[in-house]
Every structure is written in structure tokens, then in C-alpha cells.
N, C-alpha and C positions, 0 to 999 in steps of 0.2 A: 514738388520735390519732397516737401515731409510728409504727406501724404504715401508717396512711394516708397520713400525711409519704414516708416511703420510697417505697411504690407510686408515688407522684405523682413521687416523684425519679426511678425507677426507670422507669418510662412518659417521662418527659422526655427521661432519657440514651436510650433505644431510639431515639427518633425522628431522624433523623440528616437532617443537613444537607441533603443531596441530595435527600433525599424531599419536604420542606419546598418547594425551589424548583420540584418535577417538580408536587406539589399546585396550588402558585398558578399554573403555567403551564396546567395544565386546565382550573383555575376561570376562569382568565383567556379561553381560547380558548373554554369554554362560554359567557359570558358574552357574547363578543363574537360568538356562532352565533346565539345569542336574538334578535337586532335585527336578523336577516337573515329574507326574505321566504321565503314556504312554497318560490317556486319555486327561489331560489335554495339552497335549504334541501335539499331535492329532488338540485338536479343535483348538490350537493356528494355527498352519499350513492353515488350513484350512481357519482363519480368515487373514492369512500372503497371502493367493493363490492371484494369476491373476484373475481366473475367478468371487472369493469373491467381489474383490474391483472393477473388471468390470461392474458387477453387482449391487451395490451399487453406483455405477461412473453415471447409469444407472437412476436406482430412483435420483438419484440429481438431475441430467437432468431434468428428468419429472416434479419433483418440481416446479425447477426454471418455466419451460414454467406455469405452473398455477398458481405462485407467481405472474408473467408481467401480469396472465389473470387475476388477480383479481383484481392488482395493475390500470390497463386499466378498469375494470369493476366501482371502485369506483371513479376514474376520469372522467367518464361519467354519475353517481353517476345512476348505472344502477342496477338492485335488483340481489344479489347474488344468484345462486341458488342452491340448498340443496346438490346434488353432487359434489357440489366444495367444500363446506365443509366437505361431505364427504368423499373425498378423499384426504382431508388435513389432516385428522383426521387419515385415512389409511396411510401415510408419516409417522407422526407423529409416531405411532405404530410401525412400521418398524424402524425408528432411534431408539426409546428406547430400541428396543429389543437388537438391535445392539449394542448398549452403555453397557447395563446391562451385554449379553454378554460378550463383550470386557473386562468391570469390572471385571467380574468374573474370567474370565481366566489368563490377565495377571497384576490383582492387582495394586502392587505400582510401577509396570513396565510399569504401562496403564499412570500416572500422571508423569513419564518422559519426555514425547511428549509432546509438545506446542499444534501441532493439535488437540492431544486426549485431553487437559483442553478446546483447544476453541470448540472442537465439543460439548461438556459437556458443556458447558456455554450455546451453541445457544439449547439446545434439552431443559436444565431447561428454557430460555427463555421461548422456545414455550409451555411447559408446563405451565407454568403462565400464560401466552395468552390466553391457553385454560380455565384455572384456573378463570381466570377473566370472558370470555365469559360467562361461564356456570354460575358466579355468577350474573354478570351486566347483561348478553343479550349482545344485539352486542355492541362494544367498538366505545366508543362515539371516536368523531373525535378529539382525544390530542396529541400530537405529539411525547409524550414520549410511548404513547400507542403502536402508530404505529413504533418505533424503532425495537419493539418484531417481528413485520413480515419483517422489512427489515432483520436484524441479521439472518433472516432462509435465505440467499443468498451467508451466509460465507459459507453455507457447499458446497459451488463448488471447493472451495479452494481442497478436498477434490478427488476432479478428476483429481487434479495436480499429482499423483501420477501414472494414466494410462500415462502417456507419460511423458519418459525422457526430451525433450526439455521444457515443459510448467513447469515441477517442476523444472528445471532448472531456469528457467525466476524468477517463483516466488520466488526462495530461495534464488536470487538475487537481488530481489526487496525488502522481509523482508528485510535481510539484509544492503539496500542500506537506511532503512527509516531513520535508524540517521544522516547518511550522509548528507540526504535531507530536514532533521528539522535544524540541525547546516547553510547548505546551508543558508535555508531561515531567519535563522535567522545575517546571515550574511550579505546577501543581502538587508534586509530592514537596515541593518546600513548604508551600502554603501550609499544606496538611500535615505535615512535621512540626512546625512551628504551634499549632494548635494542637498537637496531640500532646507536646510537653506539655502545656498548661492544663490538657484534659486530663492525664495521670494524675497531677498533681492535684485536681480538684476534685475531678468525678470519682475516683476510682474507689477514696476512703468511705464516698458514700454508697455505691453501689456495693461494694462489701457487703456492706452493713443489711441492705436490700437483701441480697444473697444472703445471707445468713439465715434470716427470717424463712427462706423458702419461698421466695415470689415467685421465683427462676424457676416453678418445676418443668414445665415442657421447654426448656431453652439449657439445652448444655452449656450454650457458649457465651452464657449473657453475664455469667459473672465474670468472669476474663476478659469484657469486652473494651476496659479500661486497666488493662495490668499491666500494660507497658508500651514503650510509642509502637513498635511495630503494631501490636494489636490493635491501638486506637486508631492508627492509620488501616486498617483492614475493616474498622468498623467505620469509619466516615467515607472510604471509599463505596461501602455497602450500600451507607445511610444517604449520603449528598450525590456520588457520583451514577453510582447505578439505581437510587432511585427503592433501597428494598425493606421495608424495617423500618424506617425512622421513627417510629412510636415503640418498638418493643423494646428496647432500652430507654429511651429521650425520657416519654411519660412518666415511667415509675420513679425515675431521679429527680425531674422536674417535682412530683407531687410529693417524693420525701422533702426536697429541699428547693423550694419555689427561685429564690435565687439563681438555680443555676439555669435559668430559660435565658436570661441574658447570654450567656455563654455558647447554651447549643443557637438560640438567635443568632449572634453575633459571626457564627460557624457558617451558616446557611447565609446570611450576606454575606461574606466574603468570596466563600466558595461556588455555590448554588447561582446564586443573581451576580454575583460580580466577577471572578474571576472565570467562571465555566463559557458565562457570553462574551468576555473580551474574548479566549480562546478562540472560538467558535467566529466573530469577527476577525482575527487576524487570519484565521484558514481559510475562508470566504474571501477576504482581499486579494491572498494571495491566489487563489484559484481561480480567482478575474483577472489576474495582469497576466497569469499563463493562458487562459483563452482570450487575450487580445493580441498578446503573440503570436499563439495560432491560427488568429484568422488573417495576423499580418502576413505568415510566412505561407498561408494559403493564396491569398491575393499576391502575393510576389509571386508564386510557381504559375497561377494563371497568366499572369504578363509574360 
């Protein structure tokens, strides 16, 4: 009997939260397939096949390449010409169909999905695009204008489903974005907090550097401790990307040896300690979203 006590414990604690809610969302979404008619039953499948979304995986592709051609074409501010609009316009057609279908068939089931709001977001975009065109003529050069043709590049996202590893990556990556807003917004504290103390220490002596004319092929090296925004511009330089650390660091280290502790102290904190915690907590988090996802894989095959 304690023996079976434990198993039963033991079988309880396995079963983990997340799985729990991915189950009742199956049951739930089978439950509510059951009361839908053979036909509608039918074109769902159909829009669910491999070959549907290969095919549609397909038209994005070809998009995209006349998105860059057009995108190249107004950067060399070269005259569009009428079959690239009109097979933008052929794109176009094909998504709404696709949309309105998908609407029809599976309702309040279709506004479940994240994909299926942003794909409906980027098709009402381009409809406004067009919306505009057809009113204005061609859309003057505003930058909000042009955001309508970038947002038609989200629906590649949309080919993340032909191949398990790539929807993997990105459902890792959604996932990982708040990691990496908190991240950064950590990180510029860290870097703030040492750029006050760099003003205050580095800055009277690299003056003095500057003065002499060390600086001559570096415009920006005397200024590169005149105030925190700038010292944060120059450790993001120095520690985060990786660019320069010696064209400033050395000549102040070698005016005033003392301050190596300081840029040291800089480079542990930031460099080795907080850059790799970041980088561990985006990595964890990007594991507990791909074990979701193979959970809610393995529930759709049952």
C-alpha cells in the first residue's frame, strides 16, 4: 500500500502544470470540431494538410523576393513597373482569400492563434496600402506609410511551420522577447551606474590625454567620458559589441595605472557576469517553450 501511495505521488508530481492546461485545450478544441458538419469538417483538414501550408509557404516566398525587388527598386529611386504591381495585387488576393476562408471555417477558433490575429493584422495593413494607393496615387515617401509594405515580411513567419526546427527557433525566440526586454533593461542600469563613476573619474584624465593630442585620428575619443550618456555609448561599444576596448582603455590606463581596476572591475561585471547570466536566463526560457511545444505536438498526435 505505501508502496502504491508513492507511485501515485510520484505520477502526480511528473505531471506538470503546463501539460495539464495544453490537454484541456485539445479536449477542448476537439470537442468543439465534433458539432461542426462533415463539410466544414472537411475544408478544415484540408486548410490543416502539409501540401495547403507548403503551398502557401510557397506564395510568401515569392512575395518576399518582390518585396526586396521593389524595396531595391525605390532605393535606386528606379520607376516601378506595372507587373509588380500587378502581382502584388495577385498576392494580395490570394491572402484575403485565404483569411476569409480560414474565418469562415474555423470562427472564434481562427482568433485563438497569435499567427492567425497577426496574419489578419498584416492583410488589413496591405489593404489600406492599397486603400490609400488607389486614393492618393503612389504613397508619397512618409515613413509611416511605408511601415504597410514592411509589415507584409511578417507573413514569413508563417513558413515557420514547414519545418519543425525553424518553428522551433522562433517559438523560442517569441518566447525569449521578455527575457530580453527585462535583459536590456537591466543592463543599461548596470551601465549607468558605472558610467557615473566613469565621468567622475576617467573623464578629468582623458582631458588631459586630449589636450596633449594623442587623439589625433579619433574624433570621438575625447568626449568619450563627458557624460553618462556618452560613457554608456562607449562601454556599450567597448564590453557589449565587442569594438575598441584598447582605443580609449590603454592610453588612460598608461596615464594613470590606477584606473585598470576600474575598466577591470567594468569587464567583470558586465562582460563575464552579467552578459552570461542574460544569455542563461534566454536559453532557459527557450527550453521551457520547446518542451511545450513538443508537449502540445504529442497531444495533437493523440
Amino acid at each position: 500500500m505505501a508502496r502504491c501511495g508513492k507511485k501515485r505521488q510520484s505520477s502526480r508530481a511528473s505531471i506538470k502544470p503546463g501539460s495539464l492546461v495544453l490537454q484541456h485545450e485539445e479536449k477542448t478544441k476537439h470537442k468543439a470540431r465534433e458539432h461542426w458538419g462533415s463539410r466544414r469538417r472537411s475544408i478544415a483538414h484540408a486548410f490543416d494538410s502539409r501540401w495547403y501550408n507548403v503551398s502557401i509557404g510557397m506564395v510568401i516566398m515569392l512575395n518576399a523576393g518582390f518585396i526586396i525587388y521593389e524595396t531595391d527598386l525605390r532605393a535606386a529611386q528606379a520607376e516601378d513597373p506595372a507587373w509588380r504591381r500587378a502581382m502584388s495585387n495577385v498576392f494580395l488576393a490570394i491572402y484575403t482569400m485565404d483569411l476569409v476562408g480560414r474565418i469562415s471555417v474555423y470562427r472564434c477558433e481562427f482568433f485563438a492563434s497569435r499567427l492567425n490575429i497577426l496574419d489578419l493584422i498584416v492583410v488589413l495593413c496591405d489593404l489600406a496600402s492599397l486603400g490609400l494607393a488607389l486614393v492618393i496615387g503612389d504613397l508619397p515617401s512618409v515613413s509611416l506609410l511605408r511601415v504597410f509594405r514592411l509589415i507584409k515580411l511578417v507573413r514569413c513567419l508563417r513558413v515557420a511551420h514547414l519545418s519543425r526546427e525553424l518553428h522551433m527557433m522562433l517559438s523560442g525566440l517569441a518566447s525569449a522577447m521578455r527575457a530580453m526586454f527585462w535583459a536590456g533593461v537591466m543592463l543599461l542600469i548596470m551601465l549607468t551606474l558605472w558610467s557615473v563613476v566613469a565621468v567622475e573619474v576617467l573623464h578629468p584624465i582623458n582631458l588631459r590625454i586630449a589636450e596633449r593630442g594623442d587623439y589625433r585620428d579619433c574624433n570621438r575619443c575625447a568626449r568619450a567620458f563627458s557624460s553618462v550618456l556618452d560613457t554608456n555609448l562607449t562601454f556599450l561599444q567597448q564590453l557589449v559589441a565587442g569594438d575598441s576596448w584598447g582605443q580609449v582603455s590603454i592610453p588612460i590606463i598608461e596615464e594613470e595605472p590606477l584606473t585598470a581596476a576600474l575598466f577591470v572591475s567594468v569587464l567583470m561585471t558586465i562582460n563575464l557576469g552579467l552578459l552570461n547570466l542574460i544569455l542563461t536566463a534566454i536559453v532557459d526560457v527557450a527550453q521551457n517553450a520547446r518542451e511545450a511545444d513538443v508537449e502540445r505536438k504529442l497531444l495533437e498526435k493523440k
